[in-house]
N, C-alpha and C positions, 0 to 999 in steps of 0.2 A: 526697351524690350529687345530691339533687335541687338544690341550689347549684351545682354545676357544670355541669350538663344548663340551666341560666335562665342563667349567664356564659358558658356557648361560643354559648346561640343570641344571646344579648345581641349577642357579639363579630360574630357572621356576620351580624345584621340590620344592622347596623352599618356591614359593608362592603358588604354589596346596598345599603343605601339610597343610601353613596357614590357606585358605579356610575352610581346610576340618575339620582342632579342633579350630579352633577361632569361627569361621561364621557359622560352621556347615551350609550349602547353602543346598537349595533345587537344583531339578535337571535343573531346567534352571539356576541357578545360579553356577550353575557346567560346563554348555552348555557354557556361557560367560566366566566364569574362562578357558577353553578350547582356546579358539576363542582368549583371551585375552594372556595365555600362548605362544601359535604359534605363533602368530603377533609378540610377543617379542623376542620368539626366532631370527624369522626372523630378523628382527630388529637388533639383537646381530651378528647373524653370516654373517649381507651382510655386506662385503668391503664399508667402507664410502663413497669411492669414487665410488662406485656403487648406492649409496643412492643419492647422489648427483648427478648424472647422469641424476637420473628419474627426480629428482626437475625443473632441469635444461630443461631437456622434455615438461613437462607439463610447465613448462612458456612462453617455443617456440611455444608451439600449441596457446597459448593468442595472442602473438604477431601478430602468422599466420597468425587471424581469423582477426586483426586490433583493437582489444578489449584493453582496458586498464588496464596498471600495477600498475598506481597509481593513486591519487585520482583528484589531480592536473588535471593527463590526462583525468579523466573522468569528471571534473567541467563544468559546461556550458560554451560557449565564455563570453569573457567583452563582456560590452554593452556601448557605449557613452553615457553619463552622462544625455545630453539632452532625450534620447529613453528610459533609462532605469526606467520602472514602480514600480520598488523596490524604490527606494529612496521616491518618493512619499508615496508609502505603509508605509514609516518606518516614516514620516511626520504626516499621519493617526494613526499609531500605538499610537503618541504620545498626538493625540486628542481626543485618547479614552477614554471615561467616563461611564466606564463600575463596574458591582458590584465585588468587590473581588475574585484575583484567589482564589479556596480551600471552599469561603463562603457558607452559604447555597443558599444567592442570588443566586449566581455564578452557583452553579448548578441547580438552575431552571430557569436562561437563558438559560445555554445550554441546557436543555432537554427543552422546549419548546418547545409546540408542531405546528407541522408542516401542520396546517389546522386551518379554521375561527375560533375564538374566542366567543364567548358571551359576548358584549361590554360590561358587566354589572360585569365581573368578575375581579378579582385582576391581575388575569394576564393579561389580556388585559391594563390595566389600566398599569399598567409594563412596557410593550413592549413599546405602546405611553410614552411614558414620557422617557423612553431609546431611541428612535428614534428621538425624539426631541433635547435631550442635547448631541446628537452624529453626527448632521445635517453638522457640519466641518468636520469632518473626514467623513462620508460618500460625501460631496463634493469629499475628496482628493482621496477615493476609483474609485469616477466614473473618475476623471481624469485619475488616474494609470489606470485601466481599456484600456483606448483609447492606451495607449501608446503602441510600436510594438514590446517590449522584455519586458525579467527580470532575473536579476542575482543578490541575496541579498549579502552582504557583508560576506559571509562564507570564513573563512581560510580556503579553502582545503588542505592546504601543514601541516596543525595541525593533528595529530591522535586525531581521536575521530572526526570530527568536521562534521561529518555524523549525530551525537548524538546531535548536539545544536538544541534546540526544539524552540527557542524564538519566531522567526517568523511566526513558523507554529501556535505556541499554538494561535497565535495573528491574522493569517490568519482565523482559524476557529471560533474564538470570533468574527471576521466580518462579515462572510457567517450569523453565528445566527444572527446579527443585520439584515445585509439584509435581513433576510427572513422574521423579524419581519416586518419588513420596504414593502414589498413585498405585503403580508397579509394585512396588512392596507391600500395601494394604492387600493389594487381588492376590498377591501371593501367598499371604496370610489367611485368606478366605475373608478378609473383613470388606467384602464389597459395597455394603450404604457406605461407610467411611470413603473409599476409594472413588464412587460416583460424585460424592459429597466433594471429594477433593477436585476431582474433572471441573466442577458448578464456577470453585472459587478459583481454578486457573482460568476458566474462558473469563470471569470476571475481569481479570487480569488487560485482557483486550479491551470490555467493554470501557474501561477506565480512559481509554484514550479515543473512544469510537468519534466522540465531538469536535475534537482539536483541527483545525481548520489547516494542516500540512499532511501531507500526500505520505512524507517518512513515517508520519503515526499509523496511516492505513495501512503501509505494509509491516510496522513493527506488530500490529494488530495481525494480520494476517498471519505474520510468522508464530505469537501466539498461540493461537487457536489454531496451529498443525505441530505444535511440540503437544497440545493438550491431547489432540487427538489422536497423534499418534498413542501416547500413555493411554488414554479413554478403550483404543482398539487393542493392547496388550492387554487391558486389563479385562475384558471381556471375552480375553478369548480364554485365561484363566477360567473362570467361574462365572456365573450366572447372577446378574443382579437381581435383589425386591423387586417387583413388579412394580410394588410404588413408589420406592426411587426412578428406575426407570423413567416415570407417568412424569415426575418431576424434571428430569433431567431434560429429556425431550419437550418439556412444554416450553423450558428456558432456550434449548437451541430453537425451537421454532420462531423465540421473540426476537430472535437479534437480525438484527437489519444491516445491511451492507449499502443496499446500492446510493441512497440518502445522501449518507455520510462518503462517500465516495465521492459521490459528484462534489459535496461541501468541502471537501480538500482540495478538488481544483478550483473551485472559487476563492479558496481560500489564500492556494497560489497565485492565482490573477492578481489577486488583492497585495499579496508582497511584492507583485514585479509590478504592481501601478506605485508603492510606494519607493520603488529603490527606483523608477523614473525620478520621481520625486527629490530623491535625495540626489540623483547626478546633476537635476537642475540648480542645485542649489549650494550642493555641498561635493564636489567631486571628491574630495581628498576622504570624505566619510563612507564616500561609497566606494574607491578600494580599497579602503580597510576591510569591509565586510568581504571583498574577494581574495584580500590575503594573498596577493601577490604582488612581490616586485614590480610587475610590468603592468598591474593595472590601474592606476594613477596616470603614469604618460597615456597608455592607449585611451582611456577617455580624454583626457585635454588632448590628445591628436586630433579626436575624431569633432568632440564638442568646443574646444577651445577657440572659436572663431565665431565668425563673424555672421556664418549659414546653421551654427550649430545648434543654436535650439529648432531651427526647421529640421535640420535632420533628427534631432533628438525626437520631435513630436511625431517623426513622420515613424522612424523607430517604434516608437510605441504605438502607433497604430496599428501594425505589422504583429504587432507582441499580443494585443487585443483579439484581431480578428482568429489568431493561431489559437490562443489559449480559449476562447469561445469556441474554436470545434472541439477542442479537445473535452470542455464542459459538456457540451452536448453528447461527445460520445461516452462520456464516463454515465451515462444514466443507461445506456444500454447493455446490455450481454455481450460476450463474444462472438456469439455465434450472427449478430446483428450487424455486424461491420463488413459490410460487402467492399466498403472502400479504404478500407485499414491499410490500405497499402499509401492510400495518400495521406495518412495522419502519420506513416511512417516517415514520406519524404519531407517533412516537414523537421523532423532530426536530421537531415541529411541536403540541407540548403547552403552546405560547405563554402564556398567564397560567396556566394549572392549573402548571407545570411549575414558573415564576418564581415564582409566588406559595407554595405549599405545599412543593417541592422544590427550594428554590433552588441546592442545591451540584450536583443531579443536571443540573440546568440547565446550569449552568458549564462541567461536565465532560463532558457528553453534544456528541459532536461529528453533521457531518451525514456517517455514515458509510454508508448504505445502498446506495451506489451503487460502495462499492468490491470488495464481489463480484463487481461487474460486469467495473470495472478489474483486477483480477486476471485473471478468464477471458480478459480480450481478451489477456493477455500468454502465457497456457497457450496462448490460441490462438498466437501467433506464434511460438511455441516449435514447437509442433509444426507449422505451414507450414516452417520451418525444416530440420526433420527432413526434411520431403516434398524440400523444393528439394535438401537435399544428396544424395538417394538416386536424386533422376532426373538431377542430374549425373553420377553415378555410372554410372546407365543411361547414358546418352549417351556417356560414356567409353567403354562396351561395343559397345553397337548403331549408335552414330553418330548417333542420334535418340530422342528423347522419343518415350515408352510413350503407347499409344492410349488406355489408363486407370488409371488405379490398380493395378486389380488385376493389369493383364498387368506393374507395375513388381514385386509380390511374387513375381510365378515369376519372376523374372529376379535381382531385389535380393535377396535371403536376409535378408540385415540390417534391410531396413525394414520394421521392423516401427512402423507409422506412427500414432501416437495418436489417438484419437478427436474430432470438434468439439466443443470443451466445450460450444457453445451449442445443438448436436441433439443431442450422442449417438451421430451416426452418421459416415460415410468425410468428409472435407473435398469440396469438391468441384474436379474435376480440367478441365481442357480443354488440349490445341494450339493457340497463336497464332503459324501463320506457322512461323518458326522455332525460336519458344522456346514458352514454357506460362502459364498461370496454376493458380494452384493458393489455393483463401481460402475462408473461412469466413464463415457467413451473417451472424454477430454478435449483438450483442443486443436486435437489432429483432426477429428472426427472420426476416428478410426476405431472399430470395436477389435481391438486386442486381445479377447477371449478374456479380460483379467487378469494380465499378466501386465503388473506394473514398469513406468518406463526406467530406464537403466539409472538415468542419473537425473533428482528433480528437479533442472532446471528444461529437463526434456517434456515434448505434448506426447500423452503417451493417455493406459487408463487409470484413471483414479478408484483405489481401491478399498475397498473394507474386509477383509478376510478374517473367518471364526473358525478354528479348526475342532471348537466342540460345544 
């Protein structure tokens, strides 16, 4: 014992003296070299099989909760062949006569903007002649669409296979088509076709709502704000059926976010328990999955000895307890994280992290802000719901409701979801002849409705009808 307790302080004076004539560190980087020193000690003098112990802990508590350990577990069920709206999608995928991934075309379909056009302009002239030479695959679209599941041909039992982007890149090139597609029906006056269209691009999202990676939820997300965007041009053109409406809105009311959110970070646990796995076992397979030069040595640096499945176990322990807050917090709202500043520093464990947990490092993304991106999409879900139900009114009265509440004695059906970011009604006004209707966002900040500059900013989330 006492041999061991003289070689770990050995080893940690070792590395402070480095520090201190190599790096010459400032005093936060003396703070980490501290932080970083201790952990290792630690690390050195607990009995492996006390390190193993805790691993072994924290995987029982997963099991507890019913949460999955691997990815397989966390895949969505088969679907029979006849149900399944994937295979259709991938039929679609293959009848698309779209511009160049990477081109410049390319990127100005997808930025596309998500309101009327000036039929006189190049991009309008674009989008029609894109909608038209894609009129087969959007056939195949509205079909998948009807269908009652989806599960796309993903290897779940593959590492990495959280990371195949193919479907999604190809889901979201579809949502732009129909939005394009969307926008020209409302301009036409053909608005059931146009709502009808909204229905089969949020579909679009719902297709990946189960897939156990965190990339799907935000591929989803991006979704369903190209859709929306299109949904609130097209609405501000002309006035829908009442009973498209009644339709539209009963489908945004069924879709569920927060579930499936939280099941993407289990779902991520579940890939960084199996790529522990494969370092144990297989280092050379696990940086291939990293696809870098220098990650092959840095794991045999780190693991290739003699202490290094203790540091690996203890590693993962570290990766467990992080990615369990992070599950815990993904089941809540924005507005509920009083301590999001510490699931922030948890991206920002710079040398402690690198140095004592290097795979957690790896695999720890900067995920903390996408509770946020979520909420702001719950929010537009439900502005959504608001816009179609005071069309609705309008249908009836001729005019937009003087608040909210005078739209529930009149609408029956809107029954209108809450601000994810207060808690309480969205907020309502009359502009003129049409309305606004948006929520404060995740500043907290009521902006009067004046949307933020640029979307990656917390600013309000808006819905505007100018008629």
């Amino acid at each position: 014992m006492k041999i061991r307790v003289l070689w770990a302080a050995g080893i940690c004076l070792l590395i402070a003296l480095v520090l201190l004539l190599w790096l010459r560190p400032s005093a936060q980087d003396l703070k980490d070299a501290c932080r970083f020193t201790g952990e290792l000690a630690q690390v050195l003098l607990t009995p492996a099989s006390s390190v193993h112990a805790q691993l072994e802990a924290e995987l029982d508590k997963i099991r507890q909760a019913g949460e999955p350990l691997t990815m397989v577990a966390a895949a969505p069920p088969q679907v029979p062949e006849g149900e399944n709206a994937a295979l259709l999608y991938e039929l679609a995928f293959e009848q698309l006569d779209l511009p160049e991934r990477g081109s410049h075309s390319h990127s100005e379909f997808l930025m596309s903007p998500g309101q009327s056009l000036d039929s006189n302009t190049p991009l309008h002239t674009t989008m029609q002649r894109l909608v038209a030479k894609n009129a087969v695959a959007i056939e195949l679209l509205e079909a998948a669409a009807n269908r009652p599941a989806c599960r796309f041909p993903v290897d779940w039992s593959v590492p990495g296979a959280d990371y195949d982007l193919r479907h999604r890149r190809n889901l979201r090139d579809c949502a732009t088509l129909l939005r394009a597609r969307m926008i020209l029906d409302a301009e036409r006056g053909q608005m059931e076709q146009a709502l009808e269209t909204a229905r089969v691009s949020l579909a679009l999202g719902e297709a990946i709502r189960d897939e156990p990676a965190i990339i799907s939820q935000l591929v989803r997300f991006s979704i369903d704000d190209i859709t929306l965007s299109g949904l609130e041009a097209a609405l501000s053109e002309r006035p829908g059926p009442t009973d498209v409406c009644i339709e539209l809105h009963d489908y945004l009311r069924q879709m569920e976010f927060v579930d499936p959110f939280v099941h993407s970070f289990c779902g991520k646990r579940a890939a960084g328990i199996e790529f522990f796995d494969l370092v144990r076992h297989d280092r050379t397979a696990a940086a291939a999955l990293i696809d870098e030069a220098w990650a092959e040595p840095y794991l045999n640096w780190y693991f290739g000895h003699f202490w290094g499945p203790k540091m690996l176990d203890r590693d993962e322990v570290v990766y467990l307890r992080i990615m369990s807050e992070y599950v815990d917090a993904a089941a809540k709202y924005w507005r509920q994280h009083p301590n999001m500043a510490d699931l922030e520093a948890q991206d920002e464990f710079g040398s402690f992290l690198l140095g004592v947990c290097p795979v957690t490092r790896l695999l720890l993304g900067a995920w903390c802000f996408i509770p946020h991106r979520r909420d702001c999409t719950i929010a537009r879900i439900g502005l959504a719901q608001g816009a179609l139900a005071l069309k609705a009114y309008r249908n009836e009265k001729g005019r937009y409701p003087e608040s909210l509440a005078d739209l529930s004695k009149v609408i029956e059906w809107a029954d209108l979801p809450e601000d994810p970011f207060t808690g309480e009604n969205f907020i309502y006004r009359r502009e003129d002849e049409g309305f606004v209707v948006y929520s404060i966002g995740g500043d907290f900040r009521d902006d009067g409705g004046r949307r933020a500059a640029e979307h990656w900013e917390k600013g309000d989330i808006v819905w505007r009808c100018a008629n």
